[in-house]
Structures are given as C-alpha cells and as structure tokens.
Backbone as a ProteinNet text record, in pm:
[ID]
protein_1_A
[PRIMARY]
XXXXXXXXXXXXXXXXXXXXXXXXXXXXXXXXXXXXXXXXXXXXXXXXXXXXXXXXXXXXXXXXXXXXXXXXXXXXXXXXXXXXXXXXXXXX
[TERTIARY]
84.8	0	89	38.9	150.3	96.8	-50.1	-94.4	-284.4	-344.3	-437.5	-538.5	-667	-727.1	-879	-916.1	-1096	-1151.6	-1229.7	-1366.2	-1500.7	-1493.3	-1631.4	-1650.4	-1740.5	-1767.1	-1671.4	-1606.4	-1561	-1414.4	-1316.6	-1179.9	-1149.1	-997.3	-896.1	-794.3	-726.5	-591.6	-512.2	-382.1	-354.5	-254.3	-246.2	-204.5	-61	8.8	201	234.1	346.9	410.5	552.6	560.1	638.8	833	793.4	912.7	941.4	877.3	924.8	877.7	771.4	701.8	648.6	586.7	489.9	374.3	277.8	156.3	87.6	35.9	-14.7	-5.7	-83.8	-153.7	-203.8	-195.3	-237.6	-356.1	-454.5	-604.2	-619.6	-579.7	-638.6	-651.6	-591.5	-582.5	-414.3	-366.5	-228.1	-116.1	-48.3	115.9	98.4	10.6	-61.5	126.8	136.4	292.4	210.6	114	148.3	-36.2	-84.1	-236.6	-307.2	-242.2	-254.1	-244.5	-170.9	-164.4	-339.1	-378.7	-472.9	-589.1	-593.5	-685.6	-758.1	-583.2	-579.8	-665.1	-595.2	-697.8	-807	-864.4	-1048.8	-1096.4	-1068.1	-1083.7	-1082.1	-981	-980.8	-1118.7	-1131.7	-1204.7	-1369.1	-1370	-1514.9	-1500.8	-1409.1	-1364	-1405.3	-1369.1	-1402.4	-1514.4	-1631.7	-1716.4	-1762.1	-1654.4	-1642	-1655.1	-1742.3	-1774.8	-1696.4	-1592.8	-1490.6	-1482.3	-1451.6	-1441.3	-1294.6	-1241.5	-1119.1	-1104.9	-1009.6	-981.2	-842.4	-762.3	-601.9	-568.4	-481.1	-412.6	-492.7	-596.2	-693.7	-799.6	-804.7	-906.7	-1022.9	-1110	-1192.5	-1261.6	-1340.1	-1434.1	-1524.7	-1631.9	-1744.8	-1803	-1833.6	-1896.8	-2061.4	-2104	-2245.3	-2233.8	-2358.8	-2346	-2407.8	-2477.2	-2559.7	-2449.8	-2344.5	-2259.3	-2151.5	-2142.7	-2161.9	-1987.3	-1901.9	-1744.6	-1664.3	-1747.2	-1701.3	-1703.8	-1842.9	-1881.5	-1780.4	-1729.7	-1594.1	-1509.1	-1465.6	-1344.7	-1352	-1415.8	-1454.2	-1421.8	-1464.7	-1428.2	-1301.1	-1250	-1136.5	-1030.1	-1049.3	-979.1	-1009.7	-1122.3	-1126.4	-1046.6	-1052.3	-997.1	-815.9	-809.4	-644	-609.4	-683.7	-646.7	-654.1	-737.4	-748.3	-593.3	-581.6	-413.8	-330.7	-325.1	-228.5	-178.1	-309.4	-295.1	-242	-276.1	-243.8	-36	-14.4	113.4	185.8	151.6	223.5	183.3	97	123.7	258.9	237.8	314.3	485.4	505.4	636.5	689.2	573	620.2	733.9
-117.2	0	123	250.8	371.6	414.6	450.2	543.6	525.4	604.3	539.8	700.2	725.8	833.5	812.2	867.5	901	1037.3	992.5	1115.1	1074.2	1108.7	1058.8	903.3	847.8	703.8	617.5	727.2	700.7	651.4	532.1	519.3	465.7	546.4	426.7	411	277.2	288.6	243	308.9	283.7	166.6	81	-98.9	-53.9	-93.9	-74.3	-185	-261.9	-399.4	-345.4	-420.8	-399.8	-385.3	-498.9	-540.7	-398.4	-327.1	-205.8	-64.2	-75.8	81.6	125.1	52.8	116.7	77.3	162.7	99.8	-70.9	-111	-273.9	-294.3	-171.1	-159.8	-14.6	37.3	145.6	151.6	192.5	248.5	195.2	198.5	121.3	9.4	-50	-195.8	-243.3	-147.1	-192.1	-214.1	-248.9	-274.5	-343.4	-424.3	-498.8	-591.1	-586.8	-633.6	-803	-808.8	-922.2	-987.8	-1000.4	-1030.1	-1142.8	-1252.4	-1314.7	-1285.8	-1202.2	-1134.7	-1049.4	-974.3	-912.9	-979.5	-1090	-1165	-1279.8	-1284.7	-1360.3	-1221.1	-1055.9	-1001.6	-1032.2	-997.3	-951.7	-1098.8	-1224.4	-1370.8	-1327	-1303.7	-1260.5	-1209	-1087.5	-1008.9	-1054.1	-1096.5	-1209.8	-1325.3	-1404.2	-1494.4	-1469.8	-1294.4	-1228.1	-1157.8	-1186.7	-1136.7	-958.2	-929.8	-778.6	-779.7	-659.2	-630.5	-471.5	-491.3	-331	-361	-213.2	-171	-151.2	-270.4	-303.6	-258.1	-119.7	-79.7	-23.5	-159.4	-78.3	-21.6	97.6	58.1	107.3	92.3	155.2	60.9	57	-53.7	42.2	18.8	178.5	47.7	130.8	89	168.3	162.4	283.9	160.9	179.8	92.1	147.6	6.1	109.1	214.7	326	456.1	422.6	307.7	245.1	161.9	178	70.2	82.1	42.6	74.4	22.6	49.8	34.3	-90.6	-206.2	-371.8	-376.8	-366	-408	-351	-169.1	-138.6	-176.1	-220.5	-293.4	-419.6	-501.7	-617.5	-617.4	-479.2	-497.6	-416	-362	-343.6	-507	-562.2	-737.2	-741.5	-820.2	-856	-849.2	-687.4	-613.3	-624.3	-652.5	-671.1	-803.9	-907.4	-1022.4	-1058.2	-1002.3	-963.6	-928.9	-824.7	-732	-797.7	-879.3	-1009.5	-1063.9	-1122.4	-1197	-1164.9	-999.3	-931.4	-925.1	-907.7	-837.2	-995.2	-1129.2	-1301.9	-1301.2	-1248.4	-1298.6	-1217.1	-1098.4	-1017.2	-982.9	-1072.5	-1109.3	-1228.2	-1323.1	-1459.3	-1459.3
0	0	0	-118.5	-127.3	-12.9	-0.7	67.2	51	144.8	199.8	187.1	198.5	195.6	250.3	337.9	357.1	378	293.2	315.5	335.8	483	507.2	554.6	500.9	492.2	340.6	302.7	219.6	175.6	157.2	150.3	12	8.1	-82.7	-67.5	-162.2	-68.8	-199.4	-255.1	-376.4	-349.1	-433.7	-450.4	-519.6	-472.7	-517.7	-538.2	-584.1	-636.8	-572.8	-460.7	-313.5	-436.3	-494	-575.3	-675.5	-731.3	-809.4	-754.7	-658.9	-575.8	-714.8	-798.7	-902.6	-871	-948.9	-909.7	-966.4	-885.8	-987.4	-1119.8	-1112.5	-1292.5	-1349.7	-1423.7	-1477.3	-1469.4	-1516	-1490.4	-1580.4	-1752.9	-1847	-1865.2	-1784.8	-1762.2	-1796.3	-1814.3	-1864.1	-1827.7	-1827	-1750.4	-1584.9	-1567	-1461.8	-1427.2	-1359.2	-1270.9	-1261.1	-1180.9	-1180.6	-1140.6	-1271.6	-1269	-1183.4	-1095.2	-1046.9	-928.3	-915	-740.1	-725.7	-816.9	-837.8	-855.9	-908.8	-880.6	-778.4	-709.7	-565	-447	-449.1	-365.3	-422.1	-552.1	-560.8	-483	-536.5	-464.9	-291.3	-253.7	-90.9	-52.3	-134	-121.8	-41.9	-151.6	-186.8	-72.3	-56.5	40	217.8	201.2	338.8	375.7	261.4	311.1	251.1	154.8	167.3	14.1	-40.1	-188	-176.3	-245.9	-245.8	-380.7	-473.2	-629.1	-594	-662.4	-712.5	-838.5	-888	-971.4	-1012	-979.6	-984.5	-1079.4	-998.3	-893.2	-723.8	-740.3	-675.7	-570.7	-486	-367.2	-296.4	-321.5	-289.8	-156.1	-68.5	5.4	91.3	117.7	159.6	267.2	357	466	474.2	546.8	547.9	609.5	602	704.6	818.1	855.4	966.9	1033.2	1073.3	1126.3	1227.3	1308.9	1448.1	1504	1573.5	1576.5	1539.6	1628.2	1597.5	1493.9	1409.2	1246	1198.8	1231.9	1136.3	1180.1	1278.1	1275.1	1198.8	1253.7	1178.1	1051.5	992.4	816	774.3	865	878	861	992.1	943.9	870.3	788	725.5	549.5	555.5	441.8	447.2	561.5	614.5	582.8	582.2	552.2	348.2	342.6	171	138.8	183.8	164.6	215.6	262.3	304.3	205.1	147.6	-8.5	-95.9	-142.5	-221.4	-211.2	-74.7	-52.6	-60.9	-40.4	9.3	-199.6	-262.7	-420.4	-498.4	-445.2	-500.7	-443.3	-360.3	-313.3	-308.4	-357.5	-409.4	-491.8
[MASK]
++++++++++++++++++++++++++++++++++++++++++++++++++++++++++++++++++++++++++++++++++++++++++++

C-alpha cells in the first residue's frame, strides 16, 4: 500500500508492487505487474465477506453509514487479511 485516503464514509488505498514501488496496474488496464496477485486479492475479497471496487491501482471501500465500531473494525480485518494476499502474491 503507497498510501491510503478518507472522506467521510468514504476510503482508498492505492495498490504498489512492493518489488518495483509502481503501481499494480495502470487504470487502463495496462502494464498490470502481476495479474494473479490481483486476482488472488479480488478472490480474498469475496472470500471475506467484503464487496470493495477493485480498480487498480486503486481498492476503494465505503462501509455502510448504519454501522456501528465492531462491524468497522470487523471490516477493517477482514480487508487486512485480503491485503495479506495481495502483498504473500506479489512477493512470491
């Protein structure tokens, strides 16, 4: 992760390839470092319970606005164990 941002109910956190400090992938879909790492998070993703707009180099996530500290933490882990994946593919 370069770096991380919220507004509001609102976050993102931009996706780096630990091995060069570039981003994953370009926005057009292009120059993707390593598409299997990227497809191991969105898999995580889904795995944990959590629907986030994966758009590298980009991980967006908005929580409900009804949701109460545990639940955000909760999806806090959860989203941490996703980025686990992401960071154990991409240093393989």
């Amino acid at each position: 992760v370069a770096r991380s941002r919220v507004v509001g109910g609102f976050g993102c956190v931009d996706l780096i390839d630990p091995k060069t400090q570039a981003p994953v992938q370009n926005f057009d879909g292009s120059m993707c470092s390593n598409p299997d790492a990227v497809a191991a998070f969105r898999a995580a993703l889904r795995q944990n319970g959590l629907i986030g707009f994966v758009r590298p180099p980009m991980f967006h996530c908005a929580p409900a606005l009804v949701i109460n500290e545990e639940q955000l933490r909760d999806g806090f882990q959860r989203a941490d164990r996703s980025l686990q994946v992401l960071e154990e593919k991409l240093t393989a």
